[in-house]
N, C-alpha and C positions, 0 to 999 in steps of 0.2 A: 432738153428734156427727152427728147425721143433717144439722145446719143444714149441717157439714161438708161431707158428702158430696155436698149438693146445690150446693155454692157450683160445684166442677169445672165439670157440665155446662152452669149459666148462661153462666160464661165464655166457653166456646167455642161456646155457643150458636149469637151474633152469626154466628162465623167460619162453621160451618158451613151456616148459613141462607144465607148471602151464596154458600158455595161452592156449593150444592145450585145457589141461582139462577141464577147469573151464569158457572157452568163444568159440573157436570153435566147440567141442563138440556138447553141449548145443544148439548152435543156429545149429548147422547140423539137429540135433535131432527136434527141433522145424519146421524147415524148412519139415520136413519129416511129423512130423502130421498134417500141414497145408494142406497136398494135400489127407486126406484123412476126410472120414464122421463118425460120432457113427449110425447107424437105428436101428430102432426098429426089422425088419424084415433083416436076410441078415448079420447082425453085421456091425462091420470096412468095408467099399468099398472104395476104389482108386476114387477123383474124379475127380482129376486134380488140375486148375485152378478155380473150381466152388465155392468154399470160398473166393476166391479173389473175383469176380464176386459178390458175395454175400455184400461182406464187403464193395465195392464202392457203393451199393445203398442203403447201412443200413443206417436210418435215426438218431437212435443214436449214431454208430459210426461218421460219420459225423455230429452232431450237436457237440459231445466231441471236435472233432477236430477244428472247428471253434471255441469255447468258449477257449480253451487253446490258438489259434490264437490272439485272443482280448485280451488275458490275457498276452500274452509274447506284442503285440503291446501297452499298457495302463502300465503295470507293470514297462518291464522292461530299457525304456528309464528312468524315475522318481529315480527306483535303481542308475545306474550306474549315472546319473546325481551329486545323492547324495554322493557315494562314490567317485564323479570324487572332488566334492567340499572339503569335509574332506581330502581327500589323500594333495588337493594343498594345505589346511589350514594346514595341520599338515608341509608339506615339508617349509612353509614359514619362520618357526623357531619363527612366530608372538605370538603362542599360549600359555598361561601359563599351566603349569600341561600337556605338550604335553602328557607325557608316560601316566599320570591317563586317557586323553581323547581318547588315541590309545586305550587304552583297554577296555576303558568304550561301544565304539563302537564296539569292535570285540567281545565282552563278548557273545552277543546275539547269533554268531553264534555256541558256544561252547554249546549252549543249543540245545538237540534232539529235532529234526521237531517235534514230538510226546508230550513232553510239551510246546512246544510254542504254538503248536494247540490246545491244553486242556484251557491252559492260559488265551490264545486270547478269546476263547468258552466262558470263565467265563466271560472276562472284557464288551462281545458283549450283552451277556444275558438279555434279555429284560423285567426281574422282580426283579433278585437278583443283575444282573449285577450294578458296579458302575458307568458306564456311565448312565444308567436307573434310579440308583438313585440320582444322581445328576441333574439330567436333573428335576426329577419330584421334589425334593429340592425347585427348582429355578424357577421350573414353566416353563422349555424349553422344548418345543420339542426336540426329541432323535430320531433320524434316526432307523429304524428298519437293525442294522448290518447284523442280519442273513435272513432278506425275501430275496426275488425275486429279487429285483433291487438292493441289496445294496451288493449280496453275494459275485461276483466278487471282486469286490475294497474291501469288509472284507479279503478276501482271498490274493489280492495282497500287503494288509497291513502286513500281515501275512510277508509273504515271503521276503519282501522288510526289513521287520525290524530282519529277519532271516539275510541276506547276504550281505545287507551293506557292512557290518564289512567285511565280507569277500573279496570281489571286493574291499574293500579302501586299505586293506594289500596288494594285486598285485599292485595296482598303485602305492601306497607308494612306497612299494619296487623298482618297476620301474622309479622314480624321484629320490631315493637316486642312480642310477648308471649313473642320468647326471654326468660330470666332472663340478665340482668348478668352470674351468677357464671358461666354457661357460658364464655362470654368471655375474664371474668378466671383462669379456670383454664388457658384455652387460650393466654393468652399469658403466664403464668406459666411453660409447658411451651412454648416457644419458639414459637408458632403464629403466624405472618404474618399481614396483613389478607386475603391469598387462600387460605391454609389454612383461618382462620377462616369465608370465606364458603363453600367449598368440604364442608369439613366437620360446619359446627354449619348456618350457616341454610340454605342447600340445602335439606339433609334436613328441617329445619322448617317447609320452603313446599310440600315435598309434597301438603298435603291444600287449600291454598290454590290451587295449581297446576292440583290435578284441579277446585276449582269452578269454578275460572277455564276452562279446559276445555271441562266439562261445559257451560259459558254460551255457549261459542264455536260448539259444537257446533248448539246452538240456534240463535243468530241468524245463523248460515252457513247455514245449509238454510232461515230463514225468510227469507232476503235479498228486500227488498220495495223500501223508501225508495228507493234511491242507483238503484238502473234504474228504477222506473216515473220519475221525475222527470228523468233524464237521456235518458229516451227523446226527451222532446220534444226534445231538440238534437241526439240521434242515431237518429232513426227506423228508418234503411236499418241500424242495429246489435246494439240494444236492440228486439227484438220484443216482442210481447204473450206470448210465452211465456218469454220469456228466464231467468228463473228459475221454480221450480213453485210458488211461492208468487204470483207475477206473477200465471202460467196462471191457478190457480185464481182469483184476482181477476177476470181478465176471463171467465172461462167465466162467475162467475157477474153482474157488472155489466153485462157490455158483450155477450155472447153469449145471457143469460139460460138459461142454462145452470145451473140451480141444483142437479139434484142429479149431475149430474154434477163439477161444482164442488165440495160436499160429498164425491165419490166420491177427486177430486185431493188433498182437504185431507185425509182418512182415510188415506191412502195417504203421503199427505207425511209426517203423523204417526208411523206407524206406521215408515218412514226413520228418523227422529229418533230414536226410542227405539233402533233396530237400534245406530244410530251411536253413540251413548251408555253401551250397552251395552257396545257392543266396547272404547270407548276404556274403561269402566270397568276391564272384565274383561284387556284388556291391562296395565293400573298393577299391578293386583291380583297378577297372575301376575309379573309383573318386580320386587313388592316380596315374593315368596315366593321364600326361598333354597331 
């Protein structure tokens, strides 16, 4: 019995040793530089809260933080959308070449952020690019992908055609654990193939829809890859703060700015849970009659 009870915490030993290391560490350590300054005169000074203070009235940090805002509200309804439809097109059993088209769609994710963003960079390009050249072919006007106004939506193209694939795998898998008999009862009692998806899987992607979500939530406020790598072909668009996860990058790499970096990354942080929260507490409240 005792052999028993000791087996547990071996287990999880491993995991928590590695968690201690490699994630609470790190952000203890992080947390610790944020509360202090680099000066020229004086060196390192203790200065509290005064980085935080700092960071809520920084105009680029909060302009990043709004732009990844827009960018998780415009992006990531259109993603999940798309994966909601492929996942019910694939469960339907309608599709020919099902397995070629599961993978034809997850294919994209298996590809590094880092060449899709090169990829995209090439296909956007407004001299060698083959949208450019096709457009001027034809004699059509071509959207300038990487100016000012089109950067966003270039950027959510990006991303949307990264993770698709990935969001349609969670719900797929989520519809293949309906039961059969759900089904066969519902069309027993005359239930269409749109009543069916309308009434039985819907409601059964529910809790796949919120992690799906809750994941989107995350890698929207942590938008990194697709603009620092597209900076270099649109400098005058893509700033060094362009998103706050960017900011904090260059505060701390290229400004040496570290614990104020520290101060953007705690703050960034501390966004992500708010957001996460809300969208929790939103589902929550809409699935209470």
């Amino acid at each position: 019995m005792n052999r028993q009870r000791a087996a547990g915490p071996l287990f999880v030993a491993t995991f928590m040793l590695l968690f201690l290391l490699l994630f609470l560490a790190p952000l203890g350590y992080a947390a610790y530089l944020s509360l202090f300054q680099e000066r020229l005169i004086g060196g390192t000074a203790f200065v509290g809260l005064d980085n935080y203070t700092q960071a809520l009235s920084d105009p680029q940090f909060l302009h990043g933080i709004g732009r990844v805002a827009l960018f998780f509200v415009i992006q990531v309804p259109v993603m999940l959308l798309l994966a909601l439809a492929f996942a019910l097109a694939l469960d339907s059993g309608l599709l020919r070449l099902a397995r070629v088209v599961r993978l034809g769609i997850f294919v994209p994710y298996a590809v590094p952020s880092v060449v899709a963003a090169l990829m995209w960079g090439y296909l956007y390009g407004p001299d060698f690019g083959p949208f450019a050249q096709l457009g001027r072919s034809l004699s059509l006007p071509v959207p300038d992908f990487l100016g000012d106004g089109w950067m966003l939506a270039s950027l959510a193209n990006i991303v949307t055609w990264e993770f698709v694939g990935y969001n349609m795998i969670i719900l797929y898998a989520a519809l293949r654990t309906v039961p059969e008999e759900l089904y066969e009862a519902a069309a027993v009692d005359g239930a269409g193939a749109w009543r069916i998806a309308w009434s039985i899987k819907l409601p059964a992607l529910r809790p796949a829809l919120m992690l799906t979500l809750l994941f989107s939530v995350i890698g929207s406020f942590q938008l990194f890859n697709e603009p620092k790598l597209l900076m270099t072909i649109a400098p005058d668009v893509i700033s060094s703060s362009y998103t706050a996860n960017l900011y904090a990058y260059t505060l701390a790499f290229t400004g040496q700015q570290v614990n104020y970096a520290a101060t953007v990354s705690f703050l960034l942080g501390l966004v992500i849970v708010i957001a996460s929260y809300a969208v929790l507490l939103t589902a929550n409240r809409r699935r209470t009659p």
